[in-house]
N, C-alpha and C positions, 0 to 999 in steps of 0.2 A: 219215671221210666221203670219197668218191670224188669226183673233178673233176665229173665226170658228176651225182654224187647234189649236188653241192654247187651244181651251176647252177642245177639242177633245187627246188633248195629256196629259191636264192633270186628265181628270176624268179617262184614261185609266190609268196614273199612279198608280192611288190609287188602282184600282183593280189588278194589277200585285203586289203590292206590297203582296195584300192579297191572292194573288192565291197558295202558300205553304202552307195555313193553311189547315186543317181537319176541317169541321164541327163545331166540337167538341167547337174548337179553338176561333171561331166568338162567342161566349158568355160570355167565362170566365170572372170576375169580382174581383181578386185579394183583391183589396184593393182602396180604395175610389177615387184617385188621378188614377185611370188605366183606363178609358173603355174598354168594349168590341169593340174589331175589328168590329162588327155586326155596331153598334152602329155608331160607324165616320164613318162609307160607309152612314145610313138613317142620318146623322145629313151635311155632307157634299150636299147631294142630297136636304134636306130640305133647306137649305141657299137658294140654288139657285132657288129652288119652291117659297121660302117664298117671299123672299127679291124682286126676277124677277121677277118669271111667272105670280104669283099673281096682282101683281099691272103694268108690262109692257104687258101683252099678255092676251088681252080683251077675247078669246074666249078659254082660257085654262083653266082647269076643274082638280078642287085639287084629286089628288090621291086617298085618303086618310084622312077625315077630322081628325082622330085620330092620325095622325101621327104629325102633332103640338105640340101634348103632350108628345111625348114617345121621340121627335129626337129636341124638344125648346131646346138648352143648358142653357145658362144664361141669355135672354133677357125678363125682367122683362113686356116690352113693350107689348110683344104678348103670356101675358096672364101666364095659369099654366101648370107645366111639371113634369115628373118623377127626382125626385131630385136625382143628381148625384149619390149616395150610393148606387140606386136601378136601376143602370143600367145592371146591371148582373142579374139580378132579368124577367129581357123581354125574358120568352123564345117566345115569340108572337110580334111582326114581325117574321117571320123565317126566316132564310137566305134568302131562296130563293125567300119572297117577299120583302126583300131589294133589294135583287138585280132586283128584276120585278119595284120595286119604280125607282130604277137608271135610270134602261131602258125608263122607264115613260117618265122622267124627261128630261134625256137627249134627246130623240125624240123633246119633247117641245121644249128645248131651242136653238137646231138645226136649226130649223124652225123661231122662234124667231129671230136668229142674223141673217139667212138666207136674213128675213125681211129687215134689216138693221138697224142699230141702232144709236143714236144720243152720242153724245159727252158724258150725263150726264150717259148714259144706257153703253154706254160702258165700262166708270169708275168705274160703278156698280160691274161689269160683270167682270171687273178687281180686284177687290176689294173681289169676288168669289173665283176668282183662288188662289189667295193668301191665304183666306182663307182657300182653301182646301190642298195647301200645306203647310202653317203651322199640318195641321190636319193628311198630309201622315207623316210629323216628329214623331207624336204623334203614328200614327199607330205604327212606328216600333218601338219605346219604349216601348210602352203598350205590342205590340208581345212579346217583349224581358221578359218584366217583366213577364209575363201570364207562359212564356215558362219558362222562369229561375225559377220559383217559383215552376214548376213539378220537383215533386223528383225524376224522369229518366233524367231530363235537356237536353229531347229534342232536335236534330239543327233543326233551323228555314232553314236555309241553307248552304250546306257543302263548298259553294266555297264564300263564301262572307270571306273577311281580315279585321279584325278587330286592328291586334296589331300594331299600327298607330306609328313608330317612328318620334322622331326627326331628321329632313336631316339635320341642321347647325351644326356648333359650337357652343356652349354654352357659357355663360358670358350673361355682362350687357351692356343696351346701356343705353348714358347720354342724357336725353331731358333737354333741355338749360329752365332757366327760361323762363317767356312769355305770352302773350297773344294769348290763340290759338280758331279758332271757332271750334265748334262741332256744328253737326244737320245735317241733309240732305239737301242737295241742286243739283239740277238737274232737270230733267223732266220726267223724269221715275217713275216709283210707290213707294211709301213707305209707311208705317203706318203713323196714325196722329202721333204716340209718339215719333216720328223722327223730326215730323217739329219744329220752332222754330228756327232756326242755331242762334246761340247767341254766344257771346266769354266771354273766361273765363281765371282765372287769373292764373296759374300753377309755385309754386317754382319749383328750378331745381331735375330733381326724376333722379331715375334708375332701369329698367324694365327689366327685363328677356328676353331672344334670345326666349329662349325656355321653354316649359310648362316642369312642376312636372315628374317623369315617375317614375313606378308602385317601381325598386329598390330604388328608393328615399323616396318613402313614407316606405317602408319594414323597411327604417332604422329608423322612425321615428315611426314606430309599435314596434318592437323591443325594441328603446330607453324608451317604456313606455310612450308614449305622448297619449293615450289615457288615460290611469289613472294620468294625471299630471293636477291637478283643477286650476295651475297657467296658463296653455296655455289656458283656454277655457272662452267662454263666458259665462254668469252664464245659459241662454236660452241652451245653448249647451249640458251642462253638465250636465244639467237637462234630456236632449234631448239622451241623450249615456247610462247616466244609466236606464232611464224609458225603454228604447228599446234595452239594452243589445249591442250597437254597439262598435265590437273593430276592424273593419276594413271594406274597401270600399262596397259598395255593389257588389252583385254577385262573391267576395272571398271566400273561402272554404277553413281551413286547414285540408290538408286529408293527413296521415303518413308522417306529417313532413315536407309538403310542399303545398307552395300556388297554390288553384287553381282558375281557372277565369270565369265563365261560358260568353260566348259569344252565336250571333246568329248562331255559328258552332258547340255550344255545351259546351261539359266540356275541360279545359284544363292548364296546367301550366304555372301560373303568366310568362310574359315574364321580366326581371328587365327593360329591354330598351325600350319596350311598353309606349306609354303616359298613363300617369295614365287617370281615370275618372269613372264617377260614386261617385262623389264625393258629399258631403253637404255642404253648406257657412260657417256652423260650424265649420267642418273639415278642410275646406278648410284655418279657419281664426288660427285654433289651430296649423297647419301644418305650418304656416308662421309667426307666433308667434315663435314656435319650434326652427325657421331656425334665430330665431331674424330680421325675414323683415314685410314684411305687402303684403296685398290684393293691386293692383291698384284701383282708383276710373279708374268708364266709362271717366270720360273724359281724365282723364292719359293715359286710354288705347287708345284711338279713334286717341290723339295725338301723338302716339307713332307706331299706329298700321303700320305703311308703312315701319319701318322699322326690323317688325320681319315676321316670318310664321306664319297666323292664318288658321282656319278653319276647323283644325279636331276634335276640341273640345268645348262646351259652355265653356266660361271661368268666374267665379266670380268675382265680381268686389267688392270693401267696401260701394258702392254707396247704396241709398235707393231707388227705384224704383218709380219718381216723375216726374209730368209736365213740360216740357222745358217753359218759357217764352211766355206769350202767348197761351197758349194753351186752345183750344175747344173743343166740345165736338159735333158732329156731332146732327144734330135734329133728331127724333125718337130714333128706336130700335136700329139704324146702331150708336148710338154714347155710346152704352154702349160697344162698341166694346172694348175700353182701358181704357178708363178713368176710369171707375169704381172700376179698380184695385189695382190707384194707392194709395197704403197703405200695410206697413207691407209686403214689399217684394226688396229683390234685385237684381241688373240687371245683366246680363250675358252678354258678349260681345261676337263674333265670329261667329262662326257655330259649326258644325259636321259632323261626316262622315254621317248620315243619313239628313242634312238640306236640301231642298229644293237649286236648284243654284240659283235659281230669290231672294233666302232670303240670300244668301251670300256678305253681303256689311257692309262696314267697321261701319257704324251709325247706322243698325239695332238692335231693343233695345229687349231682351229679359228678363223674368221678371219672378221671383218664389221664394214661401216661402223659407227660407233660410234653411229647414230641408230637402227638398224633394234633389232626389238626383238619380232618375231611370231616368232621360234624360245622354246624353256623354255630362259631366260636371266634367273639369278639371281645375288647379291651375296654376297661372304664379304669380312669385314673384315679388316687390320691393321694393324701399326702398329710 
């Protein structure tokens, strides 16, 4: 695929993803952790205005000079923005001149790579794409939560499968003591927070075939592990009763039985389903429960070849830190990760809603350990 065909397929992704929604839909603001749908189409579009057109494409002419402000995410670099909480608050862009910004933009940068581009522009431009699918992940989370959180519970759409089983057998596999590397290595794209490949020193462990699924956790709802103050971490427990949580997000008991809401709607907990929607809390009090433990990232990463991954973020015990080496790119483009790292841990894997170009084994995902509206599920060992 061509630079050209490959932008082009993915900024159309982002808009099919959003084309189920109503109006209505592209504003909601839930809760501080959600965007509006509106919001990652103009913050998507802005990257590639900001970052490209601005400073590679002499004779292109900003959109928009207020849109800087409204669609800046986090980059302290270029200047002041509507802070996260009050993004649901923009009834102004309207849909329909985000989507005239898209159109903008994308004509620009058409042109642009038309041009041809150099080595450094291109990596840019790659560095884009990625961007914005990470940001289609986020869309259909954010859908999910917007939707799940109306008291009709919505489907987003009636033919998309959500209840993800396990294909193997179940058990544990034995990873030998050892010295094994972790990090990206290749030539293909990755984030900075991959580079680094270093080795590390791992006793002998045992990891799970297969993730948590929804009747497993049932038993450990049941068994009272959420009111048990010995499984949990003191942050956690803190975290259950300030928020009233006694079970996964988007579960519902309604006459006596679980329900789940998915992007299909309302419907009964499947027990065989992978669990998810889970919190690190949970995820650590659940494994606690079972008398095992979380894997570290790098347990997992050396273990990952020999199980199924990829239908679920998986939690790791790790703290969410710089590999060896690691820099910080100059300007705005290097607050991209490093900034982060603090106060949050890593997810290994994917999802059924990941991007495929983000499905590799080293891809390091990263979030406070409460939040819990991404497909984020538990794999045990010990």
């Amino acid at each position: 695929m061509t630079l050209l065909e490959r932008y082009i397929a993915v900024r159309k992704r982002t808009e099919d993803i959003c084309e189920p929604l109503e109006t209505e839909d592209y504003v909601v603001q839930p809760v501080a952790d959600v965007s509006p749908p509106k919001w990652h189409l103009g913050h998507t579009t802005w990257f590639f205005e900001t970052f490209i057109l601005k400073n590679h494409y002499k004779v292109y002419q900003e959109f928009n000079p207020d849109y800087n402000y409204v669609f800046n995410s986090y980059y302290e670099t270029l200047g002041a923005r509507v802070i996260r909480t009050d993004r649901g608050n923009l009834s102004r862009p309207t849909v329909m001149n985000v989507y005239s910004y898209r159109k903008y933009v994308d004509e620009a940068m058409v042109k642009l790579i038309e041009c041809g581009c150099s080595k450094e522009l291109q990596d840019l431009i790659e560095l884009g794409f990625n961007h914005e699918e990470q940001h289609q992940e986020l869309l259909y989370t954010d859908i999910k939560y917007i939707l799940g959180h109306n008291p009709l519970f919505p489907a987003y759409k009636k033919n998309l499968f959500e209840n993800i089983e396990n294909s193997s057998p179940g058990g544990f596999i034995i990873i030998d003591e050892g010295i094994y590397e972790t990090g990206y290595t290749g030539d293909g794209f990755c984030f900075d927070n991959e580079l680094g490949r270093h080795k590390v020193y791992l006793p002998q462990y045992q990891i799970a075939k297969n993730l948590v699924t929804n009747g497993e956790y049932i038993e450990f709802i049941e068994a009272g592990g959420y009111n048990d103050f010995r499984l949990w971490h003191a942050e956690g427990l803190d975290w259950i009763k300030k928020n009233q949580v006694q079970s996964p997000l988007y579960w519902h008991f309604i006459d006596g039985t679980w329900h789940y809401y998915s992007l299909q709607g309302l419907s009964v907990v499947k027990p065989d389903g992978i669990l998810n929607h889970i919190s690190f809390y949970e995820a650590a009090a659940y494994a606690a429960w079972k008398e095992m433990r979380l894997p570290t990232e790098f347990e997992w990463e050396a273990a990952a070849k020999h199980f199924e991954w990829g239908s679920r973020w998986e939690w790791t015990e790790s703290a969410y830190l710089p590999y060896p080496g690691f820099k910080k790119a100059p300007g705005a483009i290097g607050e991209y990760n490093g900034k982060f790292m603090v106060n949050q841990k890593v997810l290994r894997g994917a999802s059924e809603v990941t991007s495929s170009q983000h499905s590799r084994i080293t891809y390091r995902n990263f979030f406070h350990p409460h939040l819990r509206w991404q497909y984020t599920g538990i794999r045990l060992a010990q």
